[in-house]
C-alpha positions in Angstrom: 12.5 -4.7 -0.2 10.8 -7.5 -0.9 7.7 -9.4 0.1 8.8 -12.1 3.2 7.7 -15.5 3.4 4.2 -15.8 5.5 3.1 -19.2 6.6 0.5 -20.3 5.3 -1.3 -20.9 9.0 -2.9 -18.3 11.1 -5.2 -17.8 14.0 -5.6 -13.7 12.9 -9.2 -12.5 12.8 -11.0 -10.5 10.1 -11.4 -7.4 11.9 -11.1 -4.0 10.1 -10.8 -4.1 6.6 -10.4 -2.3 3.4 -14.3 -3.2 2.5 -15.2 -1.8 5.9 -14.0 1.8 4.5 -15.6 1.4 2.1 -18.8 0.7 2.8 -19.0 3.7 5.7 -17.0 6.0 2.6 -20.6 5.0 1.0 -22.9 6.0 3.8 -25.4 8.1 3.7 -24.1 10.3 6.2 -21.7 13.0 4.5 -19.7 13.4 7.6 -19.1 9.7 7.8 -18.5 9.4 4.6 -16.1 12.0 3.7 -14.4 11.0 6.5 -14.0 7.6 5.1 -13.0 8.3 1.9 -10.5 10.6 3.3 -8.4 7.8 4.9 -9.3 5.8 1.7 -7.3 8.5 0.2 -4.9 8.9 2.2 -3.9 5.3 1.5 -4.5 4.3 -1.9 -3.7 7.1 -3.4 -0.1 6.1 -4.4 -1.0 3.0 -6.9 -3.7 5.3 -8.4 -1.2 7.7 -9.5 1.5 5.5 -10.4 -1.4 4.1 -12.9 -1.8 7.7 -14.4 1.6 8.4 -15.0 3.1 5.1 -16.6 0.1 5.3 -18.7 1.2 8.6 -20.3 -0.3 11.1 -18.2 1.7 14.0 -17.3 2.4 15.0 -13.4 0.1 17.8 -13.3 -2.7 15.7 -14.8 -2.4 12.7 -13.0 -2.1 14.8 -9.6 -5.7 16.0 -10.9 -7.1 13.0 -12.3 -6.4 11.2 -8.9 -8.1 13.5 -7.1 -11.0 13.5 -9.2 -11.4 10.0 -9.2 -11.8 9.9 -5.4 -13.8 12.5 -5.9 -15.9 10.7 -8.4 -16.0 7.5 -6.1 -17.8 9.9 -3.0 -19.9 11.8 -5.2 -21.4 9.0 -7.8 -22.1 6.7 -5.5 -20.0 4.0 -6.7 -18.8 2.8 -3.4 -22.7 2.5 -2.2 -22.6 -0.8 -5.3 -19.2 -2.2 -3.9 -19.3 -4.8 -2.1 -16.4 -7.2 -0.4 -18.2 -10.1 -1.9 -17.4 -9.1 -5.4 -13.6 -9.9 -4.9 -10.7 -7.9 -4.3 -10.2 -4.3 -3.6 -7.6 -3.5 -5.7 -9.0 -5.0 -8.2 -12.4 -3.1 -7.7 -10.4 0.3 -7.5 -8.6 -0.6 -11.0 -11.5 -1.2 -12.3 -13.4 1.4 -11.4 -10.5 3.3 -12.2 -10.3 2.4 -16.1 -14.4 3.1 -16.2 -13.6 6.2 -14.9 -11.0 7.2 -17.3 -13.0 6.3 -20.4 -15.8 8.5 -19.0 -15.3 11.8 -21.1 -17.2 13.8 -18.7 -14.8 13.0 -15.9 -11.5 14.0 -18.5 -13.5 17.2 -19.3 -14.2 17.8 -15.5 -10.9 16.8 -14.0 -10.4 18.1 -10.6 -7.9 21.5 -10.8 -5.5 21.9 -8.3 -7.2 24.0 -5.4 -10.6 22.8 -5.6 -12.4 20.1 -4.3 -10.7 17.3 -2.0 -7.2 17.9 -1.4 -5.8 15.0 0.2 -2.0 14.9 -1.7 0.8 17.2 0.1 3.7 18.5 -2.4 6.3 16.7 -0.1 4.4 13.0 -0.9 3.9 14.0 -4.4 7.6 14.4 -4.9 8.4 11.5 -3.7 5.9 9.0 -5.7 6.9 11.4 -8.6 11.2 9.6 -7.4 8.8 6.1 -7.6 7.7 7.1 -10.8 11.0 7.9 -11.9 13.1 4.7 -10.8 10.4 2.3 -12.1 11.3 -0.3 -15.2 10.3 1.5 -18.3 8.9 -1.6 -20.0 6.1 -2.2 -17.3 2.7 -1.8 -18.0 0.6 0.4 -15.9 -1.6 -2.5 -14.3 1.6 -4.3 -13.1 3.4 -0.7 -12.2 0.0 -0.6 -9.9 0.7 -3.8 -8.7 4.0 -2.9 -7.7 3.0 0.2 -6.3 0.1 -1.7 -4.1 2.4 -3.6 -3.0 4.6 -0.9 -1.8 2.4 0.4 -0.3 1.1 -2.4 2.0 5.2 -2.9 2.9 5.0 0.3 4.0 2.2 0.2 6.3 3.4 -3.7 7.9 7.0 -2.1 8.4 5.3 1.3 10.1 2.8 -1.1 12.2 5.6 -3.0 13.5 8.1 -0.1 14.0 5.1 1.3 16.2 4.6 -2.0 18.0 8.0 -1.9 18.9 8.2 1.6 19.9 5.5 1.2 22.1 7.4 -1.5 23.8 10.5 0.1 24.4 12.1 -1.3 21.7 12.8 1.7 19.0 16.5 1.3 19.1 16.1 -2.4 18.3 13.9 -2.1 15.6 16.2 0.1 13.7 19.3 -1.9 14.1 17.3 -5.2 13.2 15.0 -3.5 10.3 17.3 -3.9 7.8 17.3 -7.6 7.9 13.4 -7.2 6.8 13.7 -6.7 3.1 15.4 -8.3 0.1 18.0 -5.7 -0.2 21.6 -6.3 1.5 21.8 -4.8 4.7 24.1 -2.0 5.4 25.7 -4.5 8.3 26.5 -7.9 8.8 25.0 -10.0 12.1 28.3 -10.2 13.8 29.1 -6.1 13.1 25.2 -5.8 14.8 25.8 -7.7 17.3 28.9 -6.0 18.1 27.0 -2.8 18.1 24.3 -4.1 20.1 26.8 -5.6 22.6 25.0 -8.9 21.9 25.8 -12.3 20.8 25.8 -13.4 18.0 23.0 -16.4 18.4 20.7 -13.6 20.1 20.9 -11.2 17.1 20.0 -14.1 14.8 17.1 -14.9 17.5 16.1 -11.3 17.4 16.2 -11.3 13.4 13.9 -14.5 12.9 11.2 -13.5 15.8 11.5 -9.6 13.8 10.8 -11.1 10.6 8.0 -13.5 11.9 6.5 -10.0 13.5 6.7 -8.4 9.9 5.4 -11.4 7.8 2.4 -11.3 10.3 1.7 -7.7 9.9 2.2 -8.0 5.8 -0.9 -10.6 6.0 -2.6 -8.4 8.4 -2.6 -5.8 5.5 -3.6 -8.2 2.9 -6.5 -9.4 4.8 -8.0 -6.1 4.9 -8.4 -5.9 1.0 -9.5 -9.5 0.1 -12.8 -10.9 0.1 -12.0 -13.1 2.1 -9.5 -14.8 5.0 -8.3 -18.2 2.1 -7.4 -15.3 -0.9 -4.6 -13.8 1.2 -2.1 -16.5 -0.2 -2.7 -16.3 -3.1 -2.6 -12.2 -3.5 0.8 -12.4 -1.7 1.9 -14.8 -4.0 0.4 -11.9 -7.1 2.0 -9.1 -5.1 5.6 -10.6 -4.8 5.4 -11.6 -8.0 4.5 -8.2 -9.5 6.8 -6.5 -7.0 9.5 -8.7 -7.9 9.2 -7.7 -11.7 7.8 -3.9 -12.3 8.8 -2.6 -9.0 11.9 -3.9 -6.8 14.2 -0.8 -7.9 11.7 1.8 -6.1 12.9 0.4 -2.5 
């Protein structure tokens, strides 16, 4: 799957963003902010560890050096300095990231498994570990992040608009259109879905194009939420399906 084509207009608002986590995951309040850094975690997890292991850490250690650098982030108070205005978030969370992993206290105090946060299930674990696995050999670990961000934000657009759908009545649609989101072939052609679908063909093609629209508009929603600001989200998707294009198309 690959990136699609967003126009460069938009009427979309800067509502809740990536920064916005951030800052409350910095609060001063521990129940806010473990909360926050919980669904920090839970999100951005993924390019973190994909990091760790093309850079020649071992599963087991990267597993625990992820954690720890969440961790880390809630407990040094690193996320009360961030601030949106400083640029990008995943750019911030590399950085932060490579600071982290020159720190020799954090490598001697590496999270173990059953202590501290736990925010990584065995079941997601063993798939980024497949991720891991089918990605180009010859990428470096920023770009294999890259690729993995990315993903990730895919991810999330395609699960926002299967939602959306769903919670119009229109799950069966989505899942015969879907596969007309992405760069890979679809399992179908338009006539054999329309001829499932009991359709036309000209209506599937309709239903295609307003699908994709729907999906290039939640992609930007996601980018939105982890730039600085509303005139950077071209140019990161242009980054992203770049990156995505070279280190990480085989891994969807």
């Amino acid at each position: 799957m690959v990136p699609p084509s967003v126009s460069d207009a938009t009427d979309e608002r800067f509502t809740e963003t990536a920064w916005s986590i951030v800052i409350a995951a910095g609060a001063a309040t521990p129940a806010r902010a473990h909360t926050a850094m919980a669904e920090l975690c839970r999100i951005y997890w993924r390019p973190i560890y994909a990091y760790l292991r093309r850079s020649g850490h071992p599963r087991h250690d990267a597993e625990d050096l992820t954690q720890s650098f969440f961790q880390h982030l809630l407990e040094n108070q690193t996320l009360q300095r961030a601030s949106r205005e400083k640029g990008r978030f995943r750019s911030f969370l590399l950085g932060t990231l490579k600071r982290c992993l020159a720190d020799e206290h954090m490598q001697r105090h590496t999270l173990k498994r059953g202590g501290g946060m736990r925010f990584i299930s065995t079941d997601e674990l063993e798939a980024e570990e497949l991720h891991h696995l089918r990605t180009d050999r010859e990428a470096a670990p920023d770009e294999v992040l890259d690729a993995r961000w990315a993903g990730v934000v895919l991810e999330r657009a395609l699960d926002k608009v299967r939602a959306d759908c769903a919670a119009e009545g229109k799950a069966n649609l989505f899942e015969a259109l879907s596969p007309f989101l992405g760069g890979m072939k679809p399992y179908a052609s338009y006539q054999e879905v329309a001829d499932q679908m009991n359709l036309g063909l000209g209506a599937v093609k309709t239903l295609i194009y307003r699908l994709r629209q729907q999906f290039a508009s939640a992609v930007r929603r996601e980018i939105m939420q982890t730039v600085s600001a509303p005139h950077e989200v071209d140019d990161e998707l242009r980054r992203l399906r770049s990156v995505f294009a070279r280190a990480g198309q085989q891994a969807f």
